[in-house]
C-alpha positions in Angstrom: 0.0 0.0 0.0 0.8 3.5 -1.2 -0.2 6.1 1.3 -0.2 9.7 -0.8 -1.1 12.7 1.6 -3.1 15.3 -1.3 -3.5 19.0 -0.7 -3.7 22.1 -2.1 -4.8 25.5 -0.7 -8.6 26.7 -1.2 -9.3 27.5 -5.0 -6.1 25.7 -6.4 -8.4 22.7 -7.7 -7.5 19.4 -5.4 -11.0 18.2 -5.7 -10.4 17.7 -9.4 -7.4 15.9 -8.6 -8.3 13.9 -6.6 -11.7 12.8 -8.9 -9.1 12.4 -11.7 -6.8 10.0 -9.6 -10.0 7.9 -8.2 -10.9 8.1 -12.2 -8.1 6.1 -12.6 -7.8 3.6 -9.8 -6.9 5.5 -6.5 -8.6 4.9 -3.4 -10.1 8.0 -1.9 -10.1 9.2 1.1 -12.0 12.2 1.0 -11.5 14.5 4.3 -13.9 17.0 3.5 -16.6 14.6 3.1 -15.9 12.6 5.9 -15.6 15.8 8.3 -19.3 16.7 6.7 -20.2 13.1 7.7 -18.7 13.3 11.4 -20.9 16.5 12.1 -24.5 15.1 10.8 -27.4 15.1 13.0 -27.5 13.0 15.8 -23.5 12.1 15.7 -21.1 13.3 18.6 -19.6 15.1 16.9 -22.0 17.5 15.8 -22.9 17.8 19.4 -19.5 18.8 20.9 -19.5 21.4 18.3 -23.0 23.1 19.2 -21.4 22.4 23.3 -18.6 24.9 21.8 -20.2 27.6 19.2 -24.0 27.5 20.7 -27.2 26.3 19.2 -26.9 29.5 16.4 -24.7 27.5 14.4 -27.7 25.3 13.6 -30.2 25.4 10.7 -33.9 25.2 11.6 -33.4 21.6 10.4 -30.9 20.9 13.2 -28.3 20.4 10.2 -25.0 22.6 10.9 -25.7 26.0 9.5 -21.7 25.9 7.6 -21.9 29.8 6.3 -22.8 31.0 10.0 -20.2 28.6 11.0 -17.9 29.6 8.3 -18.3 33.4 9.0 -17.2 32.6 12.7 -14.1 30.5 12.5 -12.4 31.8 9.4 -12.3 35.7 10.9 -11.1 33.9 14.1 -7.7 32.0 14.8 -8.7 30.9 18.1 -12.7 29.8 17.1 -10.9 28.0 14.0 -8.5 26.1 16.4 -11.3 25.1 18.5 -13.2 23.9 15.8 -10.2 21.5 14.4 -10.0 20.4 17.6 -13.4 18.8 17.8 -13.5 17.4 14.2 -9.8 16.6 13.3 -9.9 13.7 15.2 -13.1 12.0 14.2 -11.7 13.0 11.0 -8.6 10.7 11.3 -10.5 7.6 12.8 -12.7 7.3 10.0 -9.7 7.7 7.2 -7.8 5.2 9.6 -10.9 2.9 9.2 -11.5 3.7 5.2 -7.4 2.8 4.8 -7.0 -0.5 6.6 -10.4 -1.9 4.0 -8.3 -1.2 1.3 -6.1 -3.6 -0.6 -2.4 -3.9 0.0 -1.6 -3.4 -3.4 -3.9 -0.1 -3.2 -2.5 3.4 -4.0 -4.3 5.1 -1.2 -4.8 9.5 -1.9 -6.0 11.0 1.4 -7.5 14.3 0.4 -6.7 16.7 3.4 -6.9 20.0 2.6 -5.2 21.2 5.9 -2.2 18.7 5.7 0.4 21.2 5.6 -1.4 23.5 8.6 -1.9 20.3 11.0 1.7 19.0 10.4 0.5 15.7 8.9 3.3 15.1 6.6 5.1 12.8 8.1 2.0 10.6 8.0 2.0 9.7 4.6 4.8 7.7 2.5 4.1 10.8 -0.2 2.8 14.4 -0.5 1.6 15.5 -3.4 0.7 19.1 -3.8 -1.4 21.2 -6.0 -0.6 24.3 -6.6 -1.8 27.9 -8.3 -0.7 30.9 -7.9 -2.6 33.1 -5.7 -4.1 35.3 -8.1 -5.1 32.5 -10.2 -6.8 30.6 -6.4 -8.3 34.3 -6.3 -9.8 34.6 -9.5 -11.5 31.1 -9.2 -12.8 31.7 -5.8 -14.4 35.2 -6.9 -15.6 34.4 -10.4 -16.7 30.3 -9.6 -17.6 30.1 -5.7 -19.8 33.4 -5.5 -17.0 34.7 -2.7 -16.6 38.1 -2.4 -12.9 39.3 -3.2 -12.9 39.9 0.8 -14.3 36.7 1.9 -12.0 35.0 -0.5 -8.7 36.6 0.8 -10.0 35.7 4.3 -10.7 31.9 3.4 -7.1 31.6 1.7 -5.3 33.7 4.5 -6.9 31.1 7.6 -4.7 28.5 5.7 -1.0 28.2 5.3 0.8 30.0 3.0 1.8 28.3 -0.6 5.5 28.2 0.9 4.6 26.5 3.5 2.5 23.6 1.3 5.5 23.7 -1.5 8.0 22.9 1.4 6.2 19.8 2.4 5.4 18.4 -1.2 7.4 15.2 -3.1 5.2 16.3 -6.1 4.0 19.5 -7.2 1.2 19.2 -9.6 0.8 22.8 -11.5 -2.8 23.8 -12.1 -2.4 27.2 -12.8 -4.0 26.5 -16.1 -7.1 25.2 -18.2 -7.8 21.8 -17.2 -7.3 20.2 -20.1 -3.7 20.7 -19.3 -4.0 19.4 -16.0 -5.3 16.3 -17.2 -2.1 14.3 -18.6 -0.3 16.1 -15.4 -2.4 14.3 -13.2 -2.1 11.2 -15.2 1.7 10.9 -15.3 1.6 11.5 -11.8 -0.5 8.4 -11.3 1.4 6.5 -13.0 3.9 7.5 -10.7 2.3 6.4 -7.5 1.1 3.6 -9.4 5.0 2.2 -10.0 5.9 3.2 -6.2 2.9 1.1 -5.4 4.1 -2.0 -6.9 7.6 -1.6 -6.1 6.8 -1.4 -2.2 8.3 1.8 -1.5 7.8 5.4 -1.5 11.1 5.8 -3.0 
């Protein structure tokens, strides 16, 4: 087994690489999903966070309200700490669980878009790294997301800077362009993890 570690910073276009890799065989472990999972009604989780940011954070529903939530955390250091707090570790226990059902041969892609922030490196036998440059992250989160410029520069400021991603990545996949360029990137990066894979080693 393959363990890659996959992030990029907010607007830089991991979720398509990560599609494209399970596309072609990967295993996904999708964090984002899962920590939407870990926080549904009736779980733990979900409760310890209403115990921490108040019954506002709720919907009429009872579903977590994630704008409200959003507009908290990602204007706030110390809210956003507390709120990794709570949902980083459920997070891990279910990727834990998703990666030990997978087969030994298996090239497994975590997709953890704070890996770089929560130190995680060293957890994987790979990192690979998506990256844009910030105007181009900006652009996509203005024009394709609905942000405002403000809200945008607030999302991608909350995480670490593209330094700090680049000196943690093996690979650096470029997506500063059109996709159909990042396409054969993506799949000669596969076949890549795919070789490691079968030769045992992240070497």
């Amino acid at each position: 087994m393959l363990k890659v570690g996959l992030t990029g910073g907010i607007g830089a276009g991991k979720s398509e690489v990560s599609r494209l890799l399970a596309s072609y065989g990967a295993v996904l472990v999708d964090s984002d999903r899962i920590a939407r999972e870990v926080v549904e009604p009736g779980t733990p989780g979900l409760a310890a966070v209403v115990a921490e940011f108040g019954p506002g954070i709720l919907t009429e529903q009872g579903t977590l309200d994630r704008p409200k939530l959003g507009a908290v955390v990602f204007t706030d250091p110390a809210r956003l700490a507390a709120l990794n707090a709570i949902v980083h570790p459920l997070v891990r226990a279910r990727a834990a669980e998703l990666e030990a059902a997978a087969g030994a041969a298996a090239v497994v892609v975590h997709d953890v878009p704070l890996l770089a922030e929560n130190g995680l490196a060293p957890l994987y036998d790979l990192v690979v790294v998506v990256d844009a440059a910030t105007e181009t992250r900006l652009d996509r989160l203005v024009r394709l997301r609905g942000m405002t410029p403000d809200e945008a520069r607030a999302r991608m400021a909350a995480q670490a800077t593209r330094e700090e991603r680049l000196a943690v990545a093996d690979i650096v996949i470029d997506n500063d362009g059109p996709l159909e360029t990042l396409q054969p990137r993506v799949r000669a990066v596969w076949e890549d993890l795919r070789r490691r894979a079968e030769q045992g080693s992240g070497a």
